[in-house]
Every structure is written in C-alpha cells, then in structure tokens.
C-alpha positions in Angstrom: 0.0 0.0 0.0 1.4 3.6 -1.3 0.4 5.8 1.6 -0.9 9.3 0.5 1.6 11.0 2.7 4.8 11.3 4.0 5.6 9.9 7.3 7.0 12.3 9.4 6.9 10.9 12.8 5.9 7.1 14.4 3.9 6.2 17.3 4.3 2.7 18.7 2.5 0.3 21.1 4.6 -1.0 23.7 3.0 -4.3 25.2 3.0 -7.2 21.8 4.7 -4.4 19.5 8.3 -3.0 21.0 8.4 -5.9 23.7 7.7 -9.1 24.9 6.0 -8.3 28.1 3.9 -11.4 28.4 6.1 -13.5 30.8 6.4 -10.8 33.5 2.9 -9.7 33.2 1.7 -13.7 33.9 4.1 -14.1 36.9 3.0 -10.9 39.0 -0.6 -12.0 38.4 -0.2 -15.9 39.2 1.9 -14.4 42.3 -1.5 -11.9 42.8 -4.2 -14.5 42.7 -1.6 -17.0 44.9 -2.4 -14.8 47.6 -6.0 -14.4 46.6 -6.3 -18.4 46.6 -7.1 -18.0 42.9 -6.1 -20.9 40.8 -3.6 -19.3 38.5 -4.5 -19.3 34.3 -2.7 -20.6 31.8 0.2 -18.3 30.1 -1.8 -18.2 26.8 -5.0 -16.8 28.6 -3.3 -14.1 30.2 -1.7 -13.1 26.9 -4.9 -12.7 25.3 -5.4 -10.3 28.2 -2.7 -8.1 27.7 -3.9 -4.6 26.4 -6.8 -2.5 28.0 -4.2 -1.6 31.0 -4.0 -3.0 34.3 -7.4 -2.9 36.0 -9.1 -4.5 32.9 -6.5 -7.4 32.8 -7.2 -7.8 36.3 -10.8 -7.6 36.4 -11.1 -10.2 33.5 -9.0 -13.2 34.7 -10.4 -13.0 38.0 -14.1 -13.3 35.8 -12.4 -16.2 33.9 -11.7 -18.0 36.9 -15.6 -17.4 38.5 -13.9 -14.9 41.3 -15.5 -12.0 41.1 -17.0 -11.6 44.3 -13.1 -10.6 45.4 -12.5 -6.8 45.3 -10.8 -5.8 42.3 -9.0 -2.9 43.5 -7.4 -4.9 45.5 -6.5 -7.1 43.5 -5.0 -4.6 41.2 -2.7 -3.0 44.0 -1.5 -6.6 44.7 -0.6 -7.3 41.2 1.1 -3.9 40.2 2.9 -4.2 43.6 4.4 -8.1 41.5 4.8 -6.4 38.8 7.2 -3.2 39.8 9.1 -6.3 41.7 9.2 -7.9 38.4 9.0 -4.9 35.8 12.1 -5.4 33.2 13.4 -8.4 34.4 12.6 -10.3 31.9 10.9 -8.5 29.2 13.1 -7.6 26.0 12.3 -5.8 22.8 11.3 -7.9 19.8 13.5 -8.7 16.7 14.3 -5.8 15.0 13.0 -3.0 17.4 16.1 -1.7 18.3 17.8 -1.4 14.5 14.2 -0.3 13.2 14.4 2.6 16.0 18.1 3.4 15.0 17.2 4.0 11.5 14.2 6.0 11.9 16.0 7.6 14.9 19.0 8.5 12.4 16.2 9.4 9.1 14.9 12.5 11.5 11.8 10.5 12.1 10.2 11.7 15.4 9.3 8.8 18.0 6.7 8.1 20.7 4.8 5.3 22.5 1.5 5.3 23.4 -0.1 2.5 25.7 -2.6 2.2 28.2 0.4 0.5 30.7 0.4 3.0 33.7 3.3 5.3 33.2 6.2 4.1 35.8 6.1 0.5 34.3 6.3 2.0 30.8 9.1 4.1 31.6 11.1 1.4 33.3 10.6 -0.9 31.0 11.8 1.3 28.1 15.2 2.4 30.5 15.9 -1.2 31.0 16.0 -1.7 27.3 17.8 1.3 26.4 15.5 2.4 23.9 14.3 5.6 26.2 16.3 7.8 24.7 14.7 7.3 21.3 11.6 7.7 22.4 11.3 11.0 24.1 7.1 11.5 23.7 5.1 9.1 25.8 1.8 8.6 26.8 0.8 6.2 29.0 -2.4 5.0 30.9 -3.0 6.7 33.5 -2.1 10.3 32.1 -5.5 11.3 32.4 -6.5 10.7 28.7 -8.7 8.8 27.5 -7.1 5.0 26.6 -7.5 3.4 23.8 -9.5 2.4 21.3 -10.0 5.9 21.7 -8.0 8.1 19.9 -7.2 10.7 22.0 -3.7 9.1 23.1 -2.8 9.4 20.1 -4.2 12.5 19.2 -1.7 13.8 22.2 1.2 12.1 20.9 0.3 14.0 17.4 0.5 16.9 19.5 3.7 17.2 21.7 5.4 15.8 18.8 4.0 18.6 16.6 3.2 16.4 13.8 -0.2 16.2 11.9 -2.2 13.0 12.6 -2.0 12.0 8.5 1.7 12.2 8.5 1.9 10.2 11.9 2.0 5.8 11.6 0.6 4.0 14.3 2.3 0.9 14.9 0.9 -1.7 16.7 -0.3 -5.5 16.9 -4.0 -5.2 18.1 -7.9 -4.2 17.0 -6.9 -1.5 19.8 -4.5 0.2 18.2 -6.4 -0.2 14.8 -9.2 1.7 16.1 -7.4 4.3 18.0 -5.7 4.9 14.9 -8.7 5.4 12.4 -10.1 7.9 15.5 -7.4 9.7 15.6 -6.6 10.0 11.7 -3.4 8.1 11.8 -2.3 5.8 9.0 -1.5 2.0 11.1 0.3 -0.8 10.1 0.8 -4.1 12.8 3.1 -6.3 13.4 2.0 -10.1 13.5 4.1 -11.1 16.3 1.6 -8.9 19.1 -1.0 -10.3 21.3 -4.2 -8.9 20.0 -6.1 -10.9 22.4 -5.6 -14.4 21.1 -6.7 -13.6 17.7 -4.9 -13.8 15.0 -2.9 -10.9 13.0 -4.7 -11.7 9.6 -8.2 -10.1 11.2 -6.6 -6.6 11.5 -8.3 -4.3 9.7 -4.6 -2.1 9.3 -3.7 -0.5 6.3 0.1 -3.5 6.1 1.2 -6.2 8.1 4.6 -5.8 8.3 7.1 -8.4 9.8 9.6 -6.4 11.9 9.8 -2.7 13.0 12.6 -3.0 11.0 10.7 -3.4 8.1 8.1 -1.0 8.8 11.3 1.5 8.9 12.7 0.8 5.9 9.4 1.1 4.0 8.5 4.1 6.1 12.0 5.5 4.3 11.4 3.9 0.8 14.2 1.1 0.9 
C-alpha cells in the first residue's frame, strides 16, 4: 500500500509491538491470585489479556476463573505491587525493534509510545531496554486521557510531537491500536508477532502487516 503522505513521525504500542512483556505480566498476576487463593491461568489466557491496562487485565482473569465476588481494587494493587518487583526483568524488545528505532531515529523520524500500561512501568521498561532515549514523547495510561481504542492518546502524541495526525504511523499489533488509529486519523500498520487478544494478525483491519519494525522503517523510508 502507497500511503498518500509522507511519514513524518511514528507512534508505537509497547505491550506485543516494541516488547515481549507477556512472561512478567503472567508471573506478577499468578503471584496476585496465589495470595488471593485463585487458581492461576494458563500463560496463553493471560496473553490474550494483555492490552486494555492493568485494571481491565485484572478484572477479567479473576471473571475467567468465576472470582468476582473478590475486590478488584485490591486485586490490582497486589498485582502492580508483582509487577514493579518484576517490571524489566525479563521483558526484552522484539527482533528488529532496536535497529528499526536506529534507522528512523538516524532518518529524523520523530518517536513516541502510546499504551494504556500506567506510566512508571512503561518508563522502566523502556530504560531497561535502552530504547528511552529514542523515544522522548510518551503517553501512557494513566495520564488522564482517555485510553485506547479511543483516539485521544494518540491524538496527544500528534500533538507534543508537533506532527499532523495524517503524517503520523501508528504501529501496533491489536484491534486496539487499529481503532485508536482510524479515530485519531493516523495511517497503522501491525506487526504479526503482538498479542491482540488471542486472535490472530490476519483479522486486523490495518492498512500492512509488516514483519519487523525494521521493516516498517525501511518502508516508512522507501528502501
């Protein structure tokens, strides 16, 4: 696909797009419902999980395992108190993050993430990978703005980057980020890698599937 307009700046998803956060994300909440006495789910459930933010993730395994009489705040501070114990750890960027980030870094291309992860876990986990510095706009989920599939994330991004929404790729691996996208005006390709709750890559509705952000950067620069 030839898109109409230059692209001038890149925002990416974090969770299933720039990392692997799956594995941490499943420990702290197996450690959460341990102390709840909550059978723990399978790896592959709480994948399909992964990306309304915290309280969502939360709220629906404990529904998948018939708890919810237990109080869901709760339940929430106990798992992000797991994961900032965890946070990093073991998370690491996906094949060709880093080098697609160096080339588009290096092209003039300007950067930002935008997830509905609360802020301090988004930040770590971008420090611990190194990739922080590349990234200088983010906008995480508990910054007050309406999360995704909305597109008013993205819509700030546009902003404090000072690039038009048309000239700004969303890159991401879920309906989420589809949607947030087409609200907000943003071309969006995915990756096929992502979570996108256990369904597969070929159902988004996204403008290219590309393999690697590598790729997405070298296309993004016509090579």
């Amino acid at each position: 696909m030839i898109i109409p307009n230059p692209i001038r700046a890149v925002i990416f998803d974090l969770d299933g797009t720039l990392m692997d956060t799956a594995g941490e994300i499943d420990a702290a909440l197996s450690r959460t419902f341990g102390e709840l006495g909550v059978e723990p789910l399978a790896t592959q459930a709480v994948t399909a999980l992964i990306g309304r933010g915290v309280h969502s993730l939360v709220e629906r395994a404990l529904e998948k395992r018939g708890a919810g009489a237990i109080d869901v705040d709760d339940a929430v501070e106990r798992f992000e108190k797991h994961y900032a114990a965890l946070v990093g750890s073991a998370a690491d960027l996906f094949p060709g993050v880093r080098e697609g980030l160096r080339v588009l870094e290096a092209n003039g291309r300007k950067l930002a993430v935008v997830t509905n992860k609360p802020r301090i876990f988004t930040v770590k986990l971008l420090q611990r990978a190194g990739v922080d510095s590349a990234i200088p706009v983010v906008v995480a989920g508990d910054d007050g703005i309406r999360r995704k599939p909305a597109g008013d994330m993205l819509e700030a991004a546009c902003a404090r980057m000072q690039s038009a929404p048309a000239e700004t790729l969303m890159l991401g691996d879920s309906d989420n980020d589809v949607i947030a996208a087409r609200a907000a005006g943003c071309p969006v390709w995915c990756v096929p890698y992502g979570y996108n709750e256990g369904r597969p890559p070929d159902t988004l509705a996204c403008d290219r599937l590309v393999a690697t952000v590598e790729e997405a950067a070298r296309l993004i620069l016509g090579r």
